[in-house]
DOTI-942029 format. One record per atom (N, C-alpha, C): residue number from 1; residue in three letters; atom name; x, y, z. Coordinates in pm, 1 decimal. Example, Ala and Ser with C-alpha at 12.3 -4.5 7.8 and 13.67 -1.06 7.14 Angstrom:
1_ALA_N_1319.0_-569.0_780.0 .
1_ALA_CA_1230.0_-450.0_780.0 .
1_ALA_C_1320.0_-330.0_780.0 .
2_SER_N_1285.0_-225.0_708.0 .
2_SER_CA_1367.0_-106.0_714.0 .
2_SER_C_1290.0_3.0_787.0 .
***
This chain:
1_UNK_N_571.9_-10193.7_-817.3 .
1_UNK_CA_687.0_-10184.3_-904.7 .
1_UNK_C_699.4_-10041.8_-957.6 .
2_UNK_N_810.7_-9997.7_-981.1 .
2_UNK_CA_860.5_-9891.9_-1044.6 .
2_UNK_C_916.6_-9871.1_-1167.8 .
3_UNK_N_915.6_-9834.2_-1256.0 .
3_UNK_CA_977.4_-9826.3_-1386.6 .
3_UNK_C_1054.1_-9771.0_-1389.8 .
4_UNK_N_1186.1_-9847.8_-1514.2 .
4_UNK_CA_1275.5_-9698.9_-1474.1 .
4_UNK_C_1215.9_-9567.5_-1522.4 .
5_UNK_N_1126.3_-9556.1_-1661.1 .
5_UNK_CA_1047.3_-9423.9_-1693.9 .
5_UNK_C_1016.4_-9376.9_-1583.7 .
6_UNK_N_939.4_-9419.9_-1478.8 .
6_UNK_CA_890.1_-9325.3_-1388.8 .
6_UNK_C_1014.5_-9299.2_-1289.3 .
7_UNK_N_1101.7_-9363.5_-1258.9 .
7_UNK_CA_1188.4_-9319.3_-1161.6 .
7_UNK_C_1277.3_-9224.3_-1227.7 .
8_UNK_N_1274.5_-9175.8_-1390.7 .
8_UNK_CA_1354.0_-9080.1_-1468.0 .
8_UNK_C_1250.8_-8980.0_-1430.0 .
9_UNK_N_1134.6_-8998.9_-1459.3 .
9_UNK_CA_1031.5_-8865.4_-1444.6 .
9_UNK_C_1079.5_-8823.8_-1295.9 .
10_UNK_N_1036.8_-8899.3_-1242.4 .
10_UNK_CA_1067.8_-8793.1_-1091.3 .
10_UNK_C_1209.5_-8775.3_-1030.9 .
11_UNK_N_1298.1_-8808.5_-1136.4 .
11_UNK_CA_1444.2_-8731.5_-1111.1 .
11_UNK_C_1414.3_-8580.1_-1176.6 .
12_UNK_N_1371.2_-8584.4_-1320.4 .
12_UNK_CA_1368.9_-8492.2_-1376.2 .
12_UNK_C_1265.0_-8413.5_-1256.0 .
13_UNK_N_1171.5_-8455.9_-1242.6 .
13_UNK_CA_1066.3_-8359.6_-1131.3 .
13_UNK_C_1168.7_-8282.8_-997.6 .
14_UNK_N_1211.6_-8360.8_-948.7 .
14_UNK_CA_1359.2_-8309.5_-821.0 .
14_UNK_C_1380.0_-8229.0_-833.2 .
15_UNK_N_1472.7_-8232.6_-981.3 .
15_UNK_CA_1541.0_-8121.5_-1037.0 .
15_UNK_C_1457.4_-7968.3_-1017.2 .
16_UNK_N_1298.1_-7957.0_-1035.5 .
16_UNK_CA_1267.9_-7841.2_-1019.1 .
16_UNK_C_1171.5_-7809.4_-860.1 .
17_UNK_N_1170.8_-7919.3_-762.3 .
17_UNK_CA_1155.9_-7897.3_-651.2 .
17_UNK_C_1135.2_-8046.8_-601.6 .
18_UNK_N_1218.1_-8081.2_-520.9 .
18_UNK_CA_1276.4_-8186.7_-477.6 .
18_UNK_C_1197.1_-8259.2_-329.0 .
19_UNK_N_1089.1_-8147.3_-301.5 .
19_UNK_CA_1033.8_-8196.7_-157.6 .
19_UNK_C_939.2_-8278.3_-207.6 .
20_UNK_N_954.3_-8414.7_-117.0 .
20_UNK_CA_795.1_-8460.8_-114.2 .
20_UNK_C_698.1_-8440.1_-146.7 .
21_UNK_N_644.6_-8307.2_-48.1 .
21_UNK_CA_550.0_-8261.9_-68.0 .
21_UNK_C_522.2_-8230.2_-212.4 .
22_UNK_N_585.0_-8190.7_-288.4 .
22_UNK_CA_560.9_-8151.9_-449.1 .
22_UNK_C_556.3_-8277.3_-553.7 .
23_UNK_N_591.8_-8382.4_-500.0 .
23_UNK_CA_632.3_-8509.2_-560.9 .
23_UNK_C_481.2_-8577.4_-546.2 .
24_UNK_N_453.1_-8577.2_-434.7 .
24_UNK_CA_339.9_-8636.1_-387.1 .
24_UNK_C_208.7_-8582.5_-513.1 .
25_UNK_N_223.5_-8453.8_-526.0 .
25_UNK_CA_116.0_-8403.5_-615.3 .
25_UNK_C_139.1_-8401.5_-777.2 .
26_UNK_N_229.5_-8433.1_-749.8 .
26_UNK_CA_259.0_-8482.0_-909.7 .
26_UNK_C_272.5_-8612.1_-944.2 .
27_UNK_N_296.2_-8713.1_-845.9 .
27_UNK_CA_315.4_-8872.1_-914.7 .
27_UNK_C_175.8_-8915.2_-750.5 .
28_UNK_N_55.6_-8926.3_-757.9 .
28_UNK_CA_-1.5_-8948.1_-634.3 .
28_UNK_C_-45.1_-9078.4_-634.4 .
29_UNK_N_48.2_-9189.4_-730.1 .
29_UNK_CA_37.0_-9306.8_-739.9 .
29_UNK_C_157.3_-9381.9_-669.5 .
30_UNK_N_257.9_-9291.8_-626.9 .
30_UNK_CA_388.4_-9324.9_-534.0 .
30_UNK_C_370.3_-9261.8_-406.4 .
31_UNK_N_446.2_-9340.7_-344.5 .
31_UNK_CA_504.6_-9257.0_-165.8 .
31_UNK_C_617.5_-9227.8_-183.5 .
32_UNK_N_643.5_-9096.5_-103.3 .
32_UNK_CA_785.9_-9050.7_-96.7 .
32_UNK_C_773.7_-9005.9_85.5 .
33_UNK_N_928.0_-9019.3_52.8 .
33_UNK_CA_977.2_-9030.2_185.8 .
33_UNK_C_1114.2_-8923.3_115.8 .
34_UNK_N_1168.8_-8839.8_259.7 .
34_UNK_CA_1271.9_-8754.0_239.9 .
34_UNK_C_1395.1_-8761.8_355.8 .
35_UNK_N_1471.4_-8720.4_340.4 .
35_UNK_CA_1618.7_-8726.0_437.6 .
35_UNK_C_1718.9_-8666.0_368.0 .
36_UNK_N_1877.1_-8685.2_423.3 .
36_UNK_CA_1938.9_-8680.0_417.6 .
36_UNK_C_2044.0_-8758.8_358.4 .
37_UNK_N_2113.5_-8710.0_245.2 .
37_UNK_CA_2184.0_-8892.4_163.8 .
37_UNK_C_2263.9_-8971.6_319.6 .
38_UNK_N_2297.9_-8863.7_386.5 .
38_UNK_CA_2397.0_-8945.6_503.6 .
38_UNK_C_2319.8_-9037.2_625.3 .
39_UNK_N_2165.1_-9012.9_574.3 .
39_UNK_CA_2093.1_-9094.1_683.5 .
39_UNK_C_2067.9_-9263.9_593.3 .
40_UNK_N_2068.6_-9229.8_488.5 .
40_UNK_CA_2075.0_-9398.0_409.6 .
40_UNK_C_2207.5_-9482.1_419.3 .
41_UNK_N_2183.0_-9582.9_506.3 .
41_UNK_CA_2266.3_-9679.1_479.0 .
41_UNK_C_2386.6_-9704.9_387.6 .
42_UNK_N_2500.8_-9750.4_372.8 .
42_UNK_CA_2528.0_-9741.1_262.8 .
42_UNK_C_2519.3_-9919.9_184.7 .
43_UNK_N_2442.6_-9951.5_248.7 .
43_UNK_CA_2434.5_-10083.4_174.3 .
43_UNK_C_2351.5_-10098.6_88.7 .
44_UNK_N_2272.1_-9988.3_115.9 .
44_UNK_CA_2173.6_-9955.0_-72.8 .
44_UNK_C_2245.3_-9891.1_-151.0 .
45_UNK_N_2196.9_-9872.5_-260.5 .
45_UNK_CA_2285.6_-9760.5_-363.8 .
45_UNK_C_2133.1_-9713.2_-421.4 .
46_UNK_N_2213.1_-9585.1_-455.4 .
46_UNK_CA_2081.1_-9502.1_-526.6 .
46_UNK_C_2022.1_-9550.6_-649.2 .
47_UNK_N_1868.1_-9517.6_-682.0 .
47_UNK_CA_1857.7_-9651.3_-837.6 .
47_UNK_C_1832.0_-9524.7_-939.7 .
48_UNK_N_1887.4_-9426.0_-865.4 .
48_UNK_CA_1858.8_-9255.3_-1009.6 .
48_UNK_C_1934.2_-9128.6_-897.9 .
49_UNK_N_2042.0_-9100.1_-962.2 .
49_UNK_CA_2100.9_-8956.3_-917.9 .
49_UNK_C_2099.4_-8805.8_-971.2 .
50_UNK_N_2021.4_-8694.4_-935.5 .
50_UNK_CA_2040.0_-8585.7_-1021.0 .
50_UNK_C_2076.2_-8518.2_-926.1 .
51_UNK_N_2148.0_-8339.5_-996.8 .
51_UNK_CA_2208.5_-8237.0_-879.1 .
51_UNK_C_2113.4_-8257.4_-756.6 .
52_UNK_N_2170.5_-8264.0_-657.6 .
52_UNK_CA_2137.6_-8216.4_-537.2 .
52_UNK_C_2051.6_-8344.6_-452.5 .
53_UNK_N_2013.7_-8490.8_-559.3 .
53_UNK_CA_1957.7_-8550.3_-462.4 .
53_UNK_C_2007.4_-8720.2_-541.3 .
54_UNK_N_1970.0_-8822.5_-411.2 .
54_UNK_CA_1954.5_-8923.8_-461.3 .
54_UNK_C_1890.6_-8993.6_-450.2 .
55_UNK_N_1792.4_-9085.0_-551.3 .
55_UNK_CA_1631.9_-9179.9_-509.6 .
55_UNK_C_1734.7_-9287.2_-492.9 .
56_UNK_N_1613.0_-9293.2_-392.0 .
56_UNK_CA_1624.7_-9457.0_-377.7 .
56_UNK_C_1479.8_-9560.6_-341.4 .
57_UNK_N_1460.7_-9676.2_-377.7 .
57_UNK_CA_1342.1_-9717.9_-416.1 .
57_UNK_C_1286.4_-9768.6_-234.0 .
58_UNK_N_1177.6_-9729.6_-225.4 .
58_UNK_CA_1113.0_-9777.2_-104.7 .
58_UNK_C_999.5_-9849.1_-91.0 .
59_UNK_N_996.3_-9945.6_8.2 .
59_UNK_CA_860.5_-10069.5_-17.1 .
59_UNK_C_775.0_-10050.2_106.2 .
60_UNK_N_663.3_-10066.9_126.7 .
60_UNK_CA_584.2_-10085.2_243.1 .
60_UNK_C_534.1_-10252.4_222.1 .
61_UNK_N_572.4_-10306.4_156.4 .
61_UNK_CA_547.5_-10478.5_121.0 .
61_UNK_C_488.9_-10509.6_275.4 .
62_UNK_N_570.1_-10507.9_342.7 .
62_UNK_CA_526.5_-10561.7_528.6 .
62_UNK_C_452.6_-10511.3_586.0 .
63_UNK_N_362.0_-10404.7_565.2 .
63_UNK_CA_224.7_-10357.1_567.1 .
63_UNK_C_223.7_-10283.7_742.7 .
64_UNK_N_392.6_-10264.1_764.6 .
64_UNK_CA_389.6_-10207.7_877.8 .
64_UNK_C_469.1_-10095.4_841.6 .
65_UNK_N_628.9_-10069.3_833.4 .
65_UNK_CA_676.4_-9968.0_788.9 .
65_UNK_C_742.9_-9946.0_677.7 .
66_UNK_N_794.6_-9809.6_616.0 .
66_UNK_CA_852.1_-9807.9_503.8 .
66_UNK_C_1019.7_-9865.4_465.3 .
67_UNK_N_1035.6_-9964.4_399.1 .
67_UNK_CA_1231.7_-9991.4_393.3 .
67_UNK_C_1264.8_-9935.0_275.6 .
68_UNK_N_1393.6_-9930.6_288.4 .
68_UNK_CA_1432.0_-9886.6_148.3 .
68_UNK_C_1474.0_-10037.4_112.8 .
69_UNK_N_1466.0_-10063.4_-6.4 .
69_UNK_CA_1484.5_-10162.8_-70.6 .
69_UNK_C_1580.6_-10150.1_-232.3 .
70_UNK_N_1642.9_-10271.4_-233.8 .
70_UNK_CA_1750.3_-10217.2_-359.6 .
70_UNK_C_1663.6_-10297.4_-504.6 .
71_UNK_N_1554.3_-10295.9_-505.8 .
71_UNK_CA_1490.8_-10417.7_-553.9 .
71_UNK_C_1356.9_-10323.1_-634.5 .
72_UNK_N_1373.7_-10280.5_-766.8 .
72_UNK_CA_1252.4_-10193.6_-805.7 .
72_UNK_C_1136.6_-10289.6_-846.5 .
73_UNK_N_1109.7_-10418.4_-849.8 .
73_UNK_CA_1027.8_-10499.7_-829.0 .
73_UNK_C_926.3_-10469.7_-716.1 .
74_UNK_N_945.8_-10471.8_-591.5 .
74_UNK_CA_892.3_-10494.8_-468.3 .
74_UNK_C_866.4_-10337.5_-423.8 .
75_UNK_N_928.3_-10223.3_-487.5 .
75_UNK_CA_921.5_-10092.1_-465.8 .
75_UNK_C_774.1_-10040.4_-480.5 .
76_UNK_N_705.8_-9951.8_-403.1 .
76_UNK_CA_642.3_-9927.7_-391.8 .
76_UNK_C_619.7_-9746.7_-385.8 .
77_UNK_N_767.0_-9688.2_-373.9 .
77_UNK_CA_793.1_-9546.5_-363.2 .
77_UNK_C_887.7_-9485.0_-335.1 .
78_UNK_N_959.3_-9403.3_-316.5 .
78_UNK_CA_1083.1_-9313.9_-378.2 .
78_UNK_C_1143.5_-9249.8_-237.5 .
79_UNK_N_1259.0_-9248.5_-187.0 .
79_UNK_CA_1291.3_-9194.7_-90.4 .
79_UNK_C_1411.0_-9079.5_-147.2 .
80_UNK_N_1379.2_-8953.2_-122.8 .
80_UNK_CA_1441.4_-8843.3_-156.3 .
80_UNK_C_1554.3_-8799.2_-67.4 .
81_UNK_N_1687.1_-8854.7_-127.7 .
81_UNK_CA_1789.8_-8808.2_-3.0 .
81_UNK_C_1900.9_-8683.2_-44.6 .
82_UNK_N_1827.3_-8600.8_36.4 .
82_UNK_CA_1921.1_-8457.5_2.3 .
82_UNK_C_2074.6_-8478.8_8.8 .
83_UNK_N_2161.0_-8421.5_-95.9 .
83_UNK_CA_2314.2_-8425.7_-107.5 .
83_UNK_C_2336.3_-8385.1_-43.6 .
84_UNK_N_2441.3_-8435.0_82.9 .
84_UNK_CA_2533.3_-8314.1_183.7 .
84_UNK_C_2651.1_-8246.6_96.9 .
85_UNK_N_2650.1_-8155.5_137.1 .
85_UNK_CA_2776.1_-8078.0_92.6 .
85_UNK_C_2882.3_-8063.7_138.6 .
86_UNK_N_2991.6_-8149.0_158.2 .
86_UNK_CA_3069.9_-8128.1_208.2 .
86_UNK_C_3192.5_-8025.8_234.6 .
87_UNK_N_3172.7_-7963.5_173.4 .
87_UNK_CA_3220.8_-7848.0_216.9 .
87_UNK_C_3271.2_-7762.8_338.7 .
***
């Protein structure tokens, strides 16, 4: 499970470097996963948005691969999806 406290902390964390890799060493009680917002589905919705990215909650529950899940119950870790810019 995820809290929303912790899913605010690591928005606020994004905000000052948004990769995984930096996430990982600061919350090393979550998994993160990274992409592109245009590679998520749109049948999830994000469960925390700040500039430039959007979480969304991810489960390994099935002990095979990671889903994103809309469900911060069953969440298990944070998938970081970079904003496209459309521009």
């Amino acid at each position: 499970m995820i809290t929303p406290a912790q899913l605010a902390q690591v928005g606020e964390a994004a905000l000052l470097d948004g990769r995984a890799a930096s996430l990982r060493q600061r919350f090393p009680e979550l998994h993160f996963s990274e992409c592109s917002e245009d590679d998520v589905s749109p049948r999830y919705k994000a469960a925390f948005s700040v500039d430039g990215y959007d979480l969304f909650y991810i489960s390994g529950a099935t002990g095979h691969c990671l889903e994103v899940t809309n469900d911060p119950q069953i969440a298990t870790g944070i998938l970081i999806a970079s904003k496209v810019d459309d521009e």
